[in-house]
Each structure stands twice: as structure tokens, then as C-alpha cells.
N, C-alpha and C positions, 0 to 999 in steps of 0.2 A: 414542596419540591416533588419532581412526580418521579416512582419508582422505573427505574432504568434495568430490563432484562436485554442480554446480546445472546443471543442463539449460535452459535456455529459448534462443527466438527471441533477434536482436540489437536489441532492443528494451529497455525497462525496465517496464512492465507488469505482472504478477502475478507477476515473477520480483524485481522491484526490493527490495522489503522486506526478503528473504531476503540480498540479496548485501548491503545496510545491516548487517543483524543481524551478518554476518558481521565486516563492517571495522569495526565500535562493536567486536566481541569481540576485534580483532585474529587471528584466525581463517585462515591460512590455507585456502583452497577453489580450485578447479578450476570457473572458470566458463564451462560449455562452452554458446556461444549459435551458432545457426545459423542461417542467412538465410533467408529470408522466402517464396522460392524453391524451399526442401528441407522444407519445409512438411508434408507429407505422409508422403515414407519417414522422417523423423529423431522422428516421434513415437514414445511412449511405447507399451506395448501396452496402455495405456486409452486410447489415442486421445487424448491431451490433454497436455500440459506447465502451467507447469512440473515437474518431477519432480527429487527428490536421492539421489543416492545417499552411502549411510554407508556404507562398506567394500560388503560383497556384498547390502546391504540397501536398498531402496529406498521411498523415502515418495511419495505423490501425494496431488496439493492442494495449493494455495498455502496455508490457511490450517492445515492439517496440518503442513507444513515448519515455519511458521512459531511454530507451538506449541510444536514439538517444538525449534526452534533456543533459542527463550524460557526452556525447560527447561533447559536442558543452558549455555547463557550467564549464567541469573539474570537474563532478563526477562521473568520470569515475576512474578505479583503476590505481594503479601507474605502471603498467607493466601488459604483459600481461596473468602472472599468476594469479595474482590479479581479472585481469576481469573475467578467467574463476573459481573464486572462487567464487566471487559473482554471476554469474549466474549461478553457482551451486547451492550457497544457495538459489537464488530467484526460482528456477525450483524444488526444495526439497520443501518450501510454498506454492506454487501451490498445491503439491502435499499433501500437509499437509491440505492444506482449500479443497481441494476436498471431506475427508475424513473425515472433519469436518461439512459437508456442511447441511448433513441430522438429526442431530441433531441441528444444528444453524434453521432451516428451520421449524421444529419440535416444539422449542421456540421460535420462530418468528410471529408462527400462520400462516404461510403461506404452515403448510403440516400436513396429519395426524400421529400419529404413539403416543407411548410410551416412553416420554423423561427419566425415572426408565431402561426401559432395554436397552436404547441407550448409557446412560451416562457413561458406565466401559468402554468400545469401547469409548467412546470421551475423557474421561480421559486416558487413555492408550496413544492415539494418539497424545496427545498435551504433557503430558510428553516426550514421544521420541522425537516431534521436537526442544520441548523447551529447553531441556538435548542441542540435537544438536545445537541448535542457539547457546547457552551460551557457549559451548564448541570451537564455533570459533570465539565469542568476547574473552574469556579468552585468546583465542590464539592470536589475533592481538594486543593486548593489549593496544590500541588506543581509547577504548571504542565506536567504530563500527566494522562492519564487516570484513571491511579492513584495512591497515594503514592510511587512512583516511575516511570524510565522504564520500558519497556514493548514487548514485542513488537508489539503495537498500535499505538503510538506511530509505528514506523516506517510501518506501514500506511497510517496517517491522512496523517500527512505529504503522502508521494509520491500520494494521492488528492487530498487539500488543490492540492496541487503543478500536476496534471492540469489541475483544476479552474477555475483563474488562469489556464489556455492557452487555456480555453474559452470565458471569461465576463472580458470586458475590465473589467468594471465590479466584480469578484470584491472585491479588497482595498479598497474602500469601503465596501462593503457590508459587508463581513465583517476588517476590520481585527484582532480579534484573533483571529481565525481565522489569518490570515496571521501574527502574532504566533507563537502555538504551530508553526504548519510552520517557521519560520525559526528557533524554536529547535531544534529538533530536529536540521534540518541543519545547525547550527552546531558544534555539536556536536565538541570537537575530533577526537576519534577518527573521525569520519566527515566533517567537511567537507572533506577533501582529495579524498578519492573524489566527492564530489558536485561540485567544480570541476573532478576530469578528466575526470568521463563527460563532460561538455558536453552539447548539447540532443541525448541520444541519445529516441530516440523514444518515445511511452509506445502 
């Protein structure tokens, strides 16, 4: 079995889906996360995390790790329309939280700007992808993205998740939006891990 290291900050962030996949597989790994502080010498030599290493081999990209844990777990999709529908949908969230980004950044405290004249532009933007997301759970009717769960899945999740931190009015609007995140972490192989991280940071 080959020794599984995950690299990121102690944060949950672009590393969070990875360490899910892991404890959904039962999976022992090495979650080696470093403070916020060591920033700079503790990166990767592409200048970026997170990164995993499989024995002497090393992946980079979150959504690379995560294809590749999808692989090698069986959540991966059942054919290979399936797969390129999930990464349809996960390459449409990228492009959704890009777009989100400067408003989340804006509430954050971490940029200046006007959260009043941002916010029609961010609502606008998350109804479209949210319309979209639910329009392709309606359609697999599996209650994930695909006819089963999904490295994706966990993705969505813990962005869903973020997203509720940021927008007080989130599970209203988007009630079964919150449905599918809350299944997901429910999940018995993985809700134990999500009630002990506690509110570690995203």
C-alpha cells in the first residue's frame, strides 16, 4: 500500500476535499499542515500547495490530487461520460469562485472595496451556478452529481459549506443546496472527522 503524505496550511481550504476522500476511503495518510506564519519556506517547489506525496512521487493541484485519489478509491464516475461531466461541473466551480472571489475577499477583510455595489454581481453569479448545480443533481437523481458519490462531491460540499459563512441568508435561498452539502457530511465514514475538525478555518 503506498505511504500517503497531504501538505497544506492549517486551514481547510483547497487541501479539505483531499483529507474527506481520504477518511470516506478509510485511508490512512499523513496530514502534514503548517502554519500560516511558515508560509513561504514550507512551500512546494512550484511555489503553491497543496501537494501529496505517494511514496517518492509527488502530485500538485488540488484538483489533480483529487482525480487521482477519485481513481485509485472508486470515486471516480461510472463511465467515461460520467467523468467528463464531473469535470465539467468541477471546472464551471472554479469558474464560479473566481468570480465570487472579490466580494468573499471584500467580507473577509482581506481587500478594500464596497460590499453594497458588489453584492448584485455576487448574487447574480451564484444564482446561475446554483440554478446549474441543482439542475444536474435533479438530473442524476442519485442525490450527487453523478449516479454515484463522487470525488466532486466532496469538493462541492466544503465550497457549499464556505459559502453559508459568508452569506447569512445562503440556506434560504438555496435550501437544497444545503440539503446535498449536509448529505454528504453526513456521511457515516466521514462525519466523525467533520465534528472533530471543528470550525477549523477555510
Amino acid at each position: 500500500m503506498p505511504q500517503y503524505k497531504l501538505h497544506y496550511f492549517d486551514l481547510r481550504g483547497m487541501a479539505e476535499p483531499a483529507r474527506l476522500i481520504f477518511h470516506y476511503a478509510g485511508q490512512e495518510f499523513e496530514d502534514i499542515r503548517y502554519p500560516r506564519e511558515n508560509w513561504p519556506k514550507n512551500l512546494s517547489e512550484t511555489g503553491k500547495a497543496p501537494w501529496l506525496n505517494v511514496d517518492d512521487e509527488k502530485i500538485h493541484e488540488s484538483l489533480a490530487i483529487n482525480r487521482y485519489l477519485g481513481k485509485i478509491f472508486g470515486l471516480s464516475g461510472k463511465d467515461e461520460m460520467e467523468n467528463a461531466q464531473i469535470d465539467s461541473i468541477i471546472d464551471t466551480y472554479k469558474d464560479f469562485f473566481k468570480e465570487a472571489q472579490s466580494y468573499h475577499a471584500v467580507k473577509r477583510g482581506r481587500a478594500e472595496g464596497n460590499l453594497e455595489e458588489l453584492k448584485p454581481k455576487y448574487d447574480e453569479t451564484c444564482k446561475k451556478w446554483y440554478t446549474y448545480l441543482q439542475s444536474r443533481l435533479d438530473k442524476s437523481e442519485s442525490g450527487f452529481i453523478a449516479s454515484k458519490i463522487s470525488w466532486g462531491d466532496f469538493l462541492l460540499a466544503e465550497g457549499i459549506l464556505t459559502m453559508q459563512n459568508f452569506d447569512e441568508e445562503f440556506a434560504e435561498k438555496y435550501p437544497k443546496i444545503v440539503e446535498y452539502q449536509k448529505r454528504i457530511h453526513s456521511l457515516p465514514k466521514i462525519k466523525s472527522y467533520v465534528e472533530t475538525r471543528g470550525n477549523l478555518p477555510y
